[in-house]
C-alpha positions as CSV (number, residue, x, y, z in Angstrom):
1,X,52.0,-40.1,21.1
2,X,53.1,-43.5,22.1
3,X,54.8,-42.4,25.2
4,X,51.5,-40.4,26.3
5,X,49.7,-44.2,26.3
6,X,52.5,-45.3,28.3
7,X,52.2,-43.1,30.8
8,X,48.7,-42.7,31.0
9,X,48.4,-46.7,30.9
10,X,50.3,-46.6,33.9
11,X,48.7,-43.7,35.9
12,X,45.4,-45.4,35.3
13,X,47.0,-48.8,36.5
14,X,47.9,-47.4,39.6
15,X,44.5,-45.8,40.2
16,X,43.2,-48.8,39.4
17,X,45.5,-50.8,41.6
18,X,46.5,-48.1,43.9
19,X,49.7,-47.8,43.7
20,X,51.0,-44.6,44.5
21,X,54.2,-44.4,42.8
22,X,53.7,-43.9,38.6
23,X,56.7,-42.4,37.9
24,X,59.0,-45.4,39.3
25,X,57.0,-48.0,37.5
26,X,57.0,-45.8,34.3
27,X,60.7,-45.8,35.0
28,X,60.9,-49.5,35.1
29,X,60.8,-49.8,38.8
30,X,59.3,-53.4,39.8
31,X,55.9,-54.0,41.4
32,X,54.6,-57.0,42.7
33,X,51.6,-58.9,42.0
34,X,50.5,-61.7,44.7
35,X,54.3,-61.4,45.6
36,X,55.4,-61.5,41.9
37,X,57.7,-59.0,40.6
38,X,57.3,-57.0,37.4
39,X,58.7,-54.5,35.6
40,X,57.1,-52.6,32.8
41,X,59.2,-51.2,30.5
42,X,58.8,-48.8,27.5
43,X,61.2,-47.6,24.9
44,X,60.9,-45.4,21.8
45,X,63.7,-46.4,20.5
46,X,63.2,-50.3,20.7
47,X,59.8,-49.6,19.6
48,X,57.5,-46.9,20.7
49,X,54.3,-48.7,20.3
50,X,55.0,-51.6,22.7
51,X,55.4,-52.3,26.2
52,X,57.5,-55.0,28.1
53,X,56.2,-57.1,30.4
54,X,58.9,-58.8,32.4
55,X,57.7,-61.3,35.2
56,X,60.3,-63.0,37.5
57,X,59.8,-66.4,37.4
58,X,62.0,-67.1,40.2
59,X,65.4,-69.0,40.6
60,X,65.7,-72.3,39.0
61,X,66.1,-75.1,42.2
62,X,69.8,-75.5,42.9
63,X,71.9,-78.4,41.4
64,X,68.9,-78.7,39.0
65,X,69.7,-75.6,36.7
66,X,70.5,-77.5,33.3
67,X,67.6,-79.7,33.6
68,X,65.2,-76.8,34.2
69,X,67.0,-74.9,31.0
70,X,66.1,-77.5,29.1
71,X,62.3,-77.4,29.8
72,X,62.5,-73.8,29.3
73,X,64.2,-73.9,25.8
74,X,61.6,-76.5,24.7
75,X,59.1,-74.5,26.1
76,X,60.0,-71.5,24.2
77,X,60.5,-73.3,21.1
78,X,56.6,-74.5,21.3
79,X,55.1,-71.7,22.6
80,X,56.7,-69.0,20.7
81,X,54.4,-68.2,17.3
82,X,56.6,-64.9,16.2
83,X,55.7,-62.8,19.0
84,X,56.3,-64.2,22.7
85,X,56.4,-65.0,25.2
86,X,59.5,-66.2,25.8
87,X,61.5,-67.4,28.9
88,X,65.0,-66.0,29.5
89,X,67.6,-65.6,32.2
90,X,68.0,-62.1,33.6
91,X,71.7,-61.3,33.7
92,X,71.8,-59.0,36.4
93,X,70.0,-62.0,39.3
94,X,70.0,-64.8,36.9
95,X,66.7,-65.6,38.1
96,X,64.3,-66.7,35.1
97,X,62.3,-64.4,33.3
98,X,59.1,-64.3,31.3
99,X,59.0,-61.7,28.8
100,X,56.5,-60.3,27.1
101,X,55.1,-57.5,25.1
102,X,51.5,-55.6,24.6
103,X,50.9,-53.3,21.9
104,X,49.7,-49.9,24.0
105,X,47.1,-49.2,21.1
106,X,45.5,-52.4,22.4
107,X,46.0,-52.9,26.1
108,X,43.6,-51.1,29.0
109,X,44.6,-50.9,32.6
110,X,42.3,-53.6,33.6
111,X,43.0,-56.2,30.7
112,X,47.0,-55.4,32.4
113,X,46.3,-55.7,35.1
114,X,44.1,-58.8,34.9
115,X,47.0,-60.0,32.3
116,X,50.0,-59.4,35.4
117,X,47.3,-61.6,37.5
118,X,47.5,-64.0,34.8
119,X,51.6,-64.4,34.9
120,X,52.0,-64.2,38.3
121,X,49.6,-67.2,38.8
122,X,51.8,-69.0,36.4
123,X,55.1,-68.0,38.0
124,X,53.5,-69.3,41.6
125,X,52.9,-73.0,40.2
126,X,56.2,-72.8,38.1
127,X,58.0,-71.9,41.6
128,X,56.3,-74.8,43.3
129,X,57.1,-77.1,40.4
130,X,59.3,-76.1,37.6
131,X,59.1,-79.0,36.1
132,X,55.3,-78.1,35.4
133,X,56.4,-76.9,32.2
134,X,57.4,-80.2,30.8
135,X,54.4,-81.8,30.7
136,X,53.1,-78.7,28.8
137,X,56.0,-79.2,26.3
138,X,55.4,-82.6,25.9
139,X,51.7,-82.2,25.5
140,X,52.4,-79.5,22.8
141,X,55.5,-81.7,21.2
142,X,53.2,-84.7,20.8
143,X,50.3,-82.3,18.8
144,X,52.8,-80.4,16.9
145,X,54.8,-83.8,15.6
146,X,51.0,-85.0,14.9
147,X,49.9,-81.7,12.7
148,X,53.4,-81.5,10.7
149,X,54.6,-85.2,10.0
150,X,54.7,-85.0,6.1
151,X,51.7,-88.0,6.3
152,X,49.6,-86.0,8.2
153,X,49.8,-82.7,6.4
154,X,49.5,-85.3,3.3
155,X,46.2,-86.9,4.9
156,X,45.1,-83.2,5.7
157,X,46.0,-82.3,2.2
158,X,43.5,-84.7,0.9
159,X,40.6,-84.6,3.1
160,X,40.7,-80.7,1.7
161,X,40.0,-82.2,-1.6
């Protein structure tokens, strides 16, 4: 059953988009969104309800690779809530991934498509500036140490009272 969404999520995609090659996305081959590549990728066995969303974020500037891991590390730690998305390296190009998933109960062509808009709008400024990200984690860091110092949850605790 799963598999059937899969492949008519795509299909309808490529209507919608139209792209004339199903069967290579469904396959995992990448498309490209405002010059972003994606690939799609569905397996029962990893889990049959879920697709992967894999954007490529590009390659990290040269001589600036550790500093840009960094960012990304903290960005994952603060942006991750159980579910994604997470940042990794692809070890085929070692470009820098965003990975994803969407539950194929929930997803409809256009929400994909508007969500692939969405990532590759992101990928765009983080290629211009992938230090972007820092002042993101920084931003998040600063609210998160705020909302979980023991005083505050102890403050937050007694207001509830």
């Amino acid at each position: 059953m799963s598999r059937h969404r899969y492949v008519s999520l795509i299909e309808k995609l490529c209507e919608l988009s139209q792209l004339s090659h199903p069967a290579a996305i469904m396959q995992g081959g990448p498309i490209e969104v405002n010059d972003i590549k994606f690939s799609l990728i569905h397996s029962e066995k990893i889990d049959p309800d879920l697709m992967f969303i894999y954007c490529d974020f590009g390659a990290p500037p040269p001589g600036r690779e550790s500093d840009v891991y960094r960012v990304l590390l903290k960005q994952n730690l603060f942006s991750y809530k159980g579910t994604g998305p997470v940042f990794a390296i692809s070890p085929d190009t070692e470009r820098v991934l965003l990975a994803q998933y969407e539950r194929l109960d929930e997803i409809t062509p256009d929400a994909l498509l508007h969500r692939l808009s969405q990532l590759s709008i992101q990928a765009q400024s983080w290629r211009k500036d992938p230090f972007t990200l820092e002042d993101v984690v920084h931003q998040t860091t600063t609210q998160n140490r705020a909302s979980t110092h023991p005083l505050a949850l102890q403050r937050t605790n007694l207001r509830s009272t």
